[in-house]
C-alpha positions in Angstrom: 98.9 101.5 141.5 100.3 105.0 139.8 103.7 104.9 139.6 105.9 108.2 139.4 109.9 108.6 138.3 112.1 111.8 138.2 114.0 112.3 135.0 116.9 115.0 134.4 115.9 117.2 131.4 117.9 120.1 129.8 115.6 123.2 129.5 115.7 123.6 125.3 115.4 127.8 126.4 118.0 128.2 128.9 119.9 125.3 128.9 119.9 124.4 132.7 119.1 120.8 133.9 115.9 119.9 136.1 114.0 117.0 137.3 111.0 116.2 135.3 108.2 114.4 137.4 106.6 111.2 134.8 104.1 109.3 136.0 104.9 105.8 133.9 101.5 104.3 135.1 98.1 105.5 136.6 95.4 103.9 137.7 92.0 106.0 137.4 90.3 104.6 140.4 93.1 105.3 143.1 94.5 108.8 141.6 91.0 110.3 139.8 92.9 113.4 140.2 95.7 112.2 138.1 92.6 111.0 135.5 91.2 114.8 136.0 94.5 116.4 135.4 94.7 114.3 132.0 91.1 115.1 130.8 92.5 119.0 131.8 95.6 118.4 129.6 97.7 119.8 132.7 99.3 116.8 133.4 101.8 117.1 131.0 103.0 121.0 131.0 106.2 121.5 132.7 107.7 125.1 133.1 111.4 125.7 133.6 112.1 127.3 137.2 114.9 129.1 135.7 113.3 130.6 133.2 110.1 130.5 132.9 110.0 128.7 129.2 106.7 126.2 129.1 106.0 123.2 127.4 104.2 120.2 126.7 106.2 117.5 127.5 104.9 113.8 126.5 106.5 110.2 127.9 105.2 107.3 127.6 102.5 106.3 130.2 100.0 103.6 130.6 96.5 104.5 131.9 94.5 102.3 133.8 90.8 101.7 134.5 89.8 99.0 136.2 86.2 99.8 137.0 85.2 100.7 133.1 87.8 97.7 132.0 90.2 99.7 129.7 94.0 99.9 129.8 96.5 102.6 127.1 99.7 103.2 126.2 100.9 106.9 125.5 103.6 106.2 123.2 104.8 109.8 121.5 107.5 108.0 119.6 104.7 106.1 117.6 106.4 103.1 117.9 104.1 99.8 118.6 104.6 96.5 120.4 104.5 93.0 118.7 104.3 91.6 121.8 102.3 88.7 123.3 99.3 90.3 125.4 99.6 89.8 128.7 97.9 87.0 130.4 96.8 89.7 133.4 95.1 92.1 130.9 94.1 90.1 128.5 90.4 90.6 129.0 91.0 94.4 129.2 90.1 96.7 126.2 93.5 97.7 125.3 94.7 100.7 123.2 98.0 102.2 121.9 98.0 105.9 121.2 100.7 108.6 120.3 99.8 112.2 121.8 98.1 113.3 124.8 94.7 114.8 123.1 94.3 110.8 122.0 95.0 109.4 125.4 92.2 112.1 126.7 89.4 110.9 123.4 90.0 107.4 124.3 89.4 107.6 128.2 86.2 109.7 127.3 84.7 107.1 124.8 85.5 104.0 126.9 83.8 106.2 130.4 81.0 106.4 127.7 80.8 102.9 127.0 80.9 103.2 123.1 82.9 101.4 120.9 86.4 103.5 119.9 86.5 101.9 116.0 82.5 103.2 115.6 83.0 106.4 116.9 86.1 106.9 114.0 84.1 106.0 111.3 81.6 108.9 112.8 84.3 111.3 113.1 85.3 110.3 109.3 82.0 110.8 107.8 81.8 114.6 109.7 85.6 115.5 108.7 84.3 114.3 104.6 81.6 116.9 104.8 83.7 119.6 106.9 86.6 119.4 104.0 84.3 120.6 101.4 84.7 123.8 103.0 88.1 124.0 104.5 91.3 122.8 103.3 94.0 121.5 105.2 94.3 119.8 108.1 91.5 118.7 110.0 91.2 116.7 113.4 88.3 115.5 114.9 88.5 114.8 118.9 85.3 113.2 120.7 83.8 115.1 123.4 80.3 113.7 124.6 77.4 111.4 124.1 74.2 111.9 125.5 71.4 108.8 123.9 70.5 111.1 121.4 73.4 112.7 120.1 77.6 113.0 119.7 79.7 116.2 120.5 83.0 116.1 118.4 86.0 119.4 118.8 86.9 120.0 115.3 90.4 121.5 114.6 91.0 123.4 111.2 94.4 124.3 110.3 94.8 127.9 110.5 92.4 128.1 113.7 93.4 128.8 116.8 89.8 127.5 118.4 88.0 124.4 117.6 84.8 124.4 115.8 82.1 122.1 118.1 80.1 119.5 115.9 77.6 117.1 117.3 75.8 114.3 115.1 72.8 112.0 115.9 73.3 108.7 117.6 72.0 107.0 114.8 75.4 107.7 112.7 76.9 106.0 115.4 74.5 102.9 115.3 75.0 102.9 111.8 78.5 102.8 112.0 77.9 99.8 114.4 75.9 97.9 111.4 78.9 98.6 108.7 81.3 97.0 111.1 79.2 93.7 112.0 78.8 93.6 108.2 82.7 93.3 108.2 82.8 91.2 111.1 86.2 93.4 112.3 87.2 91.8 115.3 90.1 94.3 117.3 93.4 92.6 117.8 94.1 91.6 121.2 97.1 93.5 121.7 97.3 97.0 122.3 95.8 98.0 119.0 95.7 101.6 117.2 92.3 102.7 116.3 92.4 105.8 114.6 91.3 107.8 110.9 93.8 105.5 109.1 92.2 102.3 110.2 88.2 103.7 109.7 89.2 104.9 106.2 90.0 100.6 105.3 87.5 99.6 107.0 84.8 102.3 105.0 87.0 101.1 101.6 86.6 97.6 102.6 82.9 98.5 103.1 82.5 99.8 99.8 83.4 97.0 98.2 81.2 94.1 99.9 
């Protein structure tokens, strides 16, 4: 069940206090349109009646989706729990991720049926090539699969629009193969899969 709280906020334009509506917890299956308002990126802009001022306001949320068997916590402060998983969700495929545009790339994978730690060693081999030709930040987002190919949004600092990349689905199947070699098993709790952790795993790769 989708659970939804009111919170006071101070508008940081205008300085008058409002209710912000938070969802805390959706489930895809009974509110798809909450799960189409996330894969929108709507579902977290807020606009001050008072002044008009917009903004992007992130809380912490956990998504649910029973029918494809995946469950993740929006956590914008970063922060991480040590805690024991929970007997209810253990069999679940559980993720913890920090920003809204990550919440959005996991929920696509997972609807996909691909495997999240693949896919970011993929996204790590196309941002290595892409930064021998820009400098700076670059972020890769997943967009698509189809069973022959990948469609990544790339985002170059200094761009206001993303560049759109798509690879074969071999890279991907190849990717598969480096992480049986390591035999990586995901932890059980609500574990954060990202361009930090594909960048050990291809080191550790290296190395064998």
């Amino acid at each position: 069940m989708s659970t939804q709280i009111k919170k006071d906020i101070v508008c940081p334009a205008c300085g008058q206090t409002q209710k912000l509506e938070m969802y805390t917890s959706v489930n895809a299956e009974e509110n798809p349109e909450l799960r189409r308002d996330i894969l929108r990126e709507s579902v977290f802009d807020w606009e001050c009646r008072h002044c008009g001022y917009t903004a992007q306001m992130a809380y912490p949320m956990i998504y649910h989706d029973p029918g494809h068997g995946f469950m993740i916590c929006l956590r914008p402060s970063g922060a991480v729990s040590k805690a024991e998983p929970i007997p209810a969700v253990k069999s679940l495929i559980k993720r913890s991720v920090k920003n809204p545009q990550e919440l959005k790339e996991k929920i696509l994978i997972f609807e996909a049926g691909l495997d999240d730690v693949a896919v970011e060693l993929v996204k790590n081999a196309i941002v290595t090539v892409i930064r021998k030709t820009f400098e700076g930040n670059i972020h890769a987002y997943f967009c698509a699969a189809t069973e022959k190919e990948m469609r990544f949004a790339i985002f170059i600092k200094g761009r206001q629009e993303p560049v759109y990349q798509t690879t074969q689905m071999a890279v991907y199947r190849q990717s598969q193969e480096v992480l049986r070699a390591l035999d990586y098993k995901v932890p059980e709790d609500f574990a954060v899969i990202n361009s930090k952790l594909a960048q050990r795993l291809l080191d550790e790769y290296k190395s064998i």
